[in-house]
N, C-alpha and C positions, 0 to 999 in steps of 0.2 A: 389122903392124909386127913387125918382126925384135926380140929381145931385145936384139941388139949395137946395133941402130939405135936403141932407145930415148934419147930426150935427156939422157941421164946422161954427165958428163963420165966418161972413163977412170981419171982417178984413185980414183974414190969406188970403196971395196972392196964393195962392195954384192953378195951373192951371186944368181945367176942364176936360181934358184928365187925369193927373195923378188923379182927384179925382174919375174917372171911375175905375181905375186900383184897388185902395184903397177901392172900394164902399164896400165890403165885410167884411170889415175889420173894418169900420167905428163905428158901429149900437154898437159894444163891449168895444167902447173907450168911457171916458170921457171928450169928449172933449167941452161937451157944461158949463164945470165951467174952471174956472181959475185956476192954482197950486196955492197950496200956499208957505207961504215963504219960508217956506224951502223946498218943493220939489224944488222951483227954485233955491235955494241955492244951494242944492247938486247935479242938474243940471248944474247950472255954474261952479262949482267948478270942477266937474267930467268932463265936457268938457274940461277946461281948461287947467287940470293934464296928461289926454290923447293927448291932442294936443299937449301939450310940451313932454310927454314920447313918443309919438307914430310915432313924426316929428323926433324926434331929433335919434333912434333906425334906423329907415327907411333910414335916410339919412348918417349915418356909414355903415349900411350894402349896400347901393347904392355903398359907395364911396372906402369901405372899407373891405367889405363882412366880415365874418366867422373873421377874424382876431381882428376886434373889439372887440373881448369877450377876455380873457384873460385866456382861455384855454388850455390847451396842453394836450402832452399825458401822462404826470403825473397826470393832474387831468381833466379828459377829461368830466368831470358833473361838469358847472360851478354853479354860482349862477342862471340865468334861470330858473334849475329846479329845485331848493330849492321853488322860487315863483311859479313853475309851483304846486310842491307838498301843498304847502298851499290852493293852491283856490283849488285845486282837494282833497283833504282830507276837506275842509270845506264846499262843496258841497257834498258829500258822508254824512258828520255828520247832515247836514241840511238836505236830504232826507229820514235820519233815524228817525230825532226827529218829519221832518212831519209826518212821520208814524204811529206813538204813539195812532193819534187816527182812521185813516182811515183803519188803519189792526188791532187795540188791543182796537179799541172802547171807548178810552178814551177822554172822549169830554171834560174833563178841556183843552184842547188843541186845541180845534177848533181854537179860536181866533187868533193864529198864524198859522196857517198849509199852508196858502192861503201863507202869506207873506213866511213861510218858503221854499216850491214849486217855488218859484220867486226867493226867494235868491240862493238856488242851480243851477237853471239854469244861473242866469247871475255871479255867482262866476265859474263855471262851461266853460263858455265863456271867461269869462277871461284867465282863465289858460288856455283854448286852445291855444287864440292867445297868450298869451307869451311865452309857446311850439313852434308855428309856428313859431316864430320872431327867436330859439333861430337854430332850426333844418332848415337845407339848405334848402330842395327843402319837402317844408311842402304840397302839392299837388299828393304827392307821397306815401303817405297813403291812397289816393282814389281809388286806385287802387290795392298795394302794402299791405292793411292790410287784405282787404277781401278775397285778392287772393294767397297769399303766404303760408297763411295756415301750419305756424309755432306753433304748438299745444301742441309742447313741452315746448315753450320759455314764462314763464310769462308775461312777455314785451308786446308780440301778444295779450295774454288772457287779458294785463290789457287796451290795445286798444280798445278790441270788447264791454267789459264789460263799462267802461268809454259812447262807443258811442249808445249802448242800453241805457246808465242809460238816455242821455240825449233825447232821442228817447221817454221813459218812460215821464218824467219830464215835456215833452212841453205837452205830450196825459191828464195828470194827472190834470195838471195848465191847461187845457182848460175844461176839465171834469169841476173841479172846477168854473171855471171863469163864467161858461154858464150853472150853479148852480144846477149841478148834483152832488149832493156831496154824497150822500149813494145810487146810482144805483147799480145792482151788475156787470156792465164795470167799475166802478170807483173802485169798491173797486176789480176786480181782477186786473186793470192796478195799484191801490195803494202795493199788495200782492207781484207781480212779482216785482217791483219797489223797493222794501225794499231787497226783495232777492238780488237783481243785487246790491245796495249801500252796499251791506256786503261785496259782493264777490269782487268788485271795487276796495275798499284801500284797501282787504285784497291782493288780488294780487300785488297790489303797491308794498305793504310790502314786498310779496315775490322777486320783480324786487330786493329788496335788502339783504330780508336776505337771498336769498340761492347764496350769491357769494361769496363762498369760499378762494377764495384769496382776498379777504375784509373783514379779520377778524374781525375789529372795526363795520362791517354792520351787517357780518356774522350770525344769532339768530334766532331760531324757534320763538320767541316772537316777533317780528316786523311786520306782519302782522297785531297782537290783536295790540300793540302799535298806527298804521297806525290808525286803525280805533278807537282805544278811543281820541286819540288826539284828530283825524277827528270830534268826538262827540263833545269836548271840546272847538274845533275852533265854530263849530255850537252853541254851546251855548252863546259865546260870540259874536255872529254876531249878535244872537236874544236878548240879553238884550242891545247890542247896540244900534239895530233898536228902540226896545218896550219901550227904555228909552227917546227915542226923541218923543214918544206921551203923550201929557200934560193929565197927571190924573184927570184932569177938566174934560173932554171928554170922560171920562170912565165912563160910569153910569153904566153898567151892574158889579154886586158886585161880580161875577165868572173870568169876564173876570181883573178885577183888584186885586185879591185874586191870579189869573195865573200870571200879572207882578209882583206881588210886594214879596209875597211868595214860588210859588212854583217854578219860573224859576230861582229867587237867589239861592234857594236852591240847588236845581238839578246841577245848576255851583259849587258851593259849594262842595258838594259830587264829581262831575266831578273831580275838581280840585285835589282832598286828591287823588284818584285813578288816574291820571296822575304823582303827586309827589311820589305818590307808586310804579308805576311803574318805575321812570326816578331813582327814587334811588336805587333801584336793579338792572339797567341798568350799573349805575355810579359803583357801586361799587365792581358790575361783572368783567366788565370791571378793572379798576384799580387792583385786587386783582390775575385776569389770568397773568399768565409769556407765554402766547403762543405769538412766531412772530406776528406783526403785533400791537397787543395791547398798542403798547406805544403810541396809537395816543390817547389813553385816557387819560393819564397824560400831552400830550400836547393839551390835549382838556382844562384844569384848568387854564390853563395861557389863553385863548381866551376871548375878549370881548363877543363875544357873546355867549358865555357857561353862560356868568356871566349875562348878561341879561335876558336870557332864564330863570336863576331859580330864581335871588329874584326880578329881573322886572315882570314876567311874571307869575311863580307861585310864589310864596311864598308872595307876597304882594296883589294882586288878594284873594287868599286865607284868609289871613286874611282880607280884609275888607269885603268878603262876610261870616264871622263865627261869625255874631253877628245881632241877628234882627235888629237892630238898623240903621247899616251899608246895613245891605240888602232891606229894604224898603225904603232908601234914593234915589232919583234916580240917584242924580248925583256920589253917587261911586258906582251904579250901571254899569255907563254909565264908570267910571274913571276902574273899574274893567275888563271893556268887552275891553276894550282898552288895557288895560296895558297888559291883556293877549296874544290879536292877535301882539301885539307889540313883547314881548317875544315868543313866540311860531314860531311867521315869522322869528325871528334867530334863534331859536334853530332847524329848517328846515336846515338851511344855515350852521349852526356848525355842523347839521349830515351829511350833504352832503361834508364838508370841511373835516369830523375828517377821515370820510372810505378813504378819497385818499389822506392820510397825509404821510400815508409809500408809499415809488416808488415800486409799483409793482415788482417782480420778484427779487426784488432788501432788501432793509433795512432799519432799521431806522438808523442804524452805518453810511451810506451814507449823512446822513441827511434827513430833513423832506421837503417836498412836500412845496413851497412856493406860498400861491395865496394870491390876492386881487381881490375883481371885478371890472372892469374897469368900467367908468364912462357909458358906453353904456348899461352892466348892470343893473347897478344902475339904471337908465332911464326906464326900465318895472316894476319896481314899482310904479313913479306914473303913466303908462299908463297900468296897470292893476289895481290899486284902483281907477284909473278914469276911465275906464271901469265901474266897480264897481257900483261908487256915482253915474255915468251918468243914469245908468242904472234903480237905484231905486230909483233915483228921478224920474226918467218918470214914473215907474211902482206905485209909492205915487198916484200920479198926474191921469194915465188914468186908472189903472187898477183895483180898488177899494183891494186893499190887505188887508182892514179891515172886508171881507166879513166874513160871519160864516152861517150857515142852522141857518133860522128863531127859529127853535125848541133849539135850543144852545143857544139861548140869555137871 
């Protein structure tokens, strides 16, 4: 293929050298339509958000380094990694629901697998780079994770597992994209794929519950926790997305019976088994007299305790327990929000509540004092602008409503 033939419209100034470089690349992209409105919407917008988070991060830690964060050594895991924990737990729950049908054959699920495979990797990206932004010399696990071979330490294990799962994720989405969807390379890269997104936020889990002098983290249950939430964020990524496609455009009566029916429901279900769980947490908690646990009684006075359960579940929950509420799309859409809204604090409040008591030390002393500084604050929106930037372009060039002919 000629340079001039490539599928690039004429107006794009795009120099002929870099379109050599790209030629490969090209033949896979849609680039001979125009986005539409909202892919550019959430294109601008996701530009925008990253360029204000990503400038204004960049340029404290230029000026400012490490000390911009409002860290110490009482609570040496600021906010950071609360957001780092969401996009990496929501990427994990998103590579399990693709799964559903490329490992367990269940094709009511096609119609999302594509976009779900998309949304893990660039949720998945996110939370790298707000990781990278938060740790000094982020270039130092290139070297430093494959080669230190720390095999005791979960931390290591949720490193390798994290960077196979994304390894998996881009082999899977290109399988996919270049329309091999049931080859047996796709369905063994799909298999190992599911395996690694268990094992992923199940170690996460571990990085925290087996810290013993973090009693408030301390809990053989926190891995299963890791990964239902994980599930529960993944859920509400996908009725967010599926709720921004106009049910006009839905003619296949399988693939609108999957938005309107079975993925409200499925959040639904989600939901009771997340409040099931977070209430045997709470009350665990609260009812121990072992050191340490008083950070669960000053977890009830926190805002973000109090958002996390009737922002985020308990209101979510009830408007998805009624058909009525559930085939609507806009508290479809008001559901999937309110959830990731709550759930991204109550990340923050579990990472706040384990380093509430001072180490070695008591809660007689007093409680561990944080807020996150405004530089913090700032990777939020340049990780949901990551985010929007990302699947706006992937609406736009990467066709994410794809499905096997035979599924339609």
């Amino acid at each position: 293929m000629d340079v001039q033939t490539l599928p690039v419209p004429a107006t794009w100034p795009i120099p002929p050298r870099l379109l050599r470089i790209i030629k490969p690349v090209l033949p896979y992209l849609d680039l001979d339509k125009r986005p539409d409105t909202l892919s550019q919407t959430l294109m601008a917008t996701g530009a925008a958000m990253g360029a204000v988070g990503l400038g204004f991060v960049f340029y404290m830690l230029l000026t400012e380094g490490h000390a911009a964060f409002n860290t110490s050594s009482d609570m040496a895991w600021g906010a950071p990694i609360a957001f780092y924990l969401f996009f990496l737990l929501g990427s994990s729950g998103l590579s399990i629901l693709s799964s559903v049908d490329t490992v367990f054959g269940v094709r009511v699920f096609y119609p999302i697998v594509k976009r779900c495979v998309f949304l893990a990797i660039i949720t998945l990206i996110a939370g790298f780079t707000i990781l990278a932004l938060e740790i000094g010399h982020p270039f130092r696990m290139l070297w430093a994770l494959p080669l230190a071979f720390q095999i005791k330490s979960p931390m290591w294990w949720m490193g390798v597992f994290y960077s196979i799962d994304l390894v998996l994720l881009l082999i899977k989405f290109w399988l996919l994209h270049t329309r091999r969807w049931e080859t047996q390379l796709t369905h063994v890269v799909s298999i190992v794929s599911f395996i690694v997104c268990i094992l992923a936020p199940g170690t996460l889990g571990l990085v925290f519950g087996m810290m013993a002098m973090r009693p408030a983290w301390f809990s053989p249950i926190m891995p299963m926790y890791f990964i239902l939430t994980g599930f529960a964020t993944a859920m509400a990524m996908t009725l967010f997305v599926t709720s921004m496609v106009p049910r006009a455009r839905v003619a296949d009566n399988h693939t609108r019976a999957l938005y309107d029916i079975i993925l409200p429901r499925l959040f639904f279900v989600t939901l009771l088994a997340v409040i099931g769980m977070r209430v045997g947490q709470i009350i665990t908690g609260l009812w121990s007299n072992y050191e340490g646990l008083e950070a669960h009684w000053a977890m009830l006075q926190s805002p973000f305790f109090h958002l996390e359960i009737w922002l985020g579940l308990l209101l979510p929950t009830f408007l998805m327990s009624t058909n009525w509420f559930r085939r609507t799309i806009g508290f479809q859409f008001l559901a999937s929000v309110l959830f990731m809204i709550g759930i991204f604090f109550g990340r923050l409040e579990l990472l706040v509540a384990g380093q509430k008591v001072p180490l070695f030390k008591g809660y007689w002393v007093g409680f561990v004092e944080y807020w996150p500084s405004l530089t913090e604050w700032m990777l939020v929106p340049a990780g949901f602008g990551l985010f929007l930037l990302f699947y706006g372009a992937g609406r736009w060039l990467l066709r994410l409503y794809e499905m096997p002919n035979h599924a339609r």
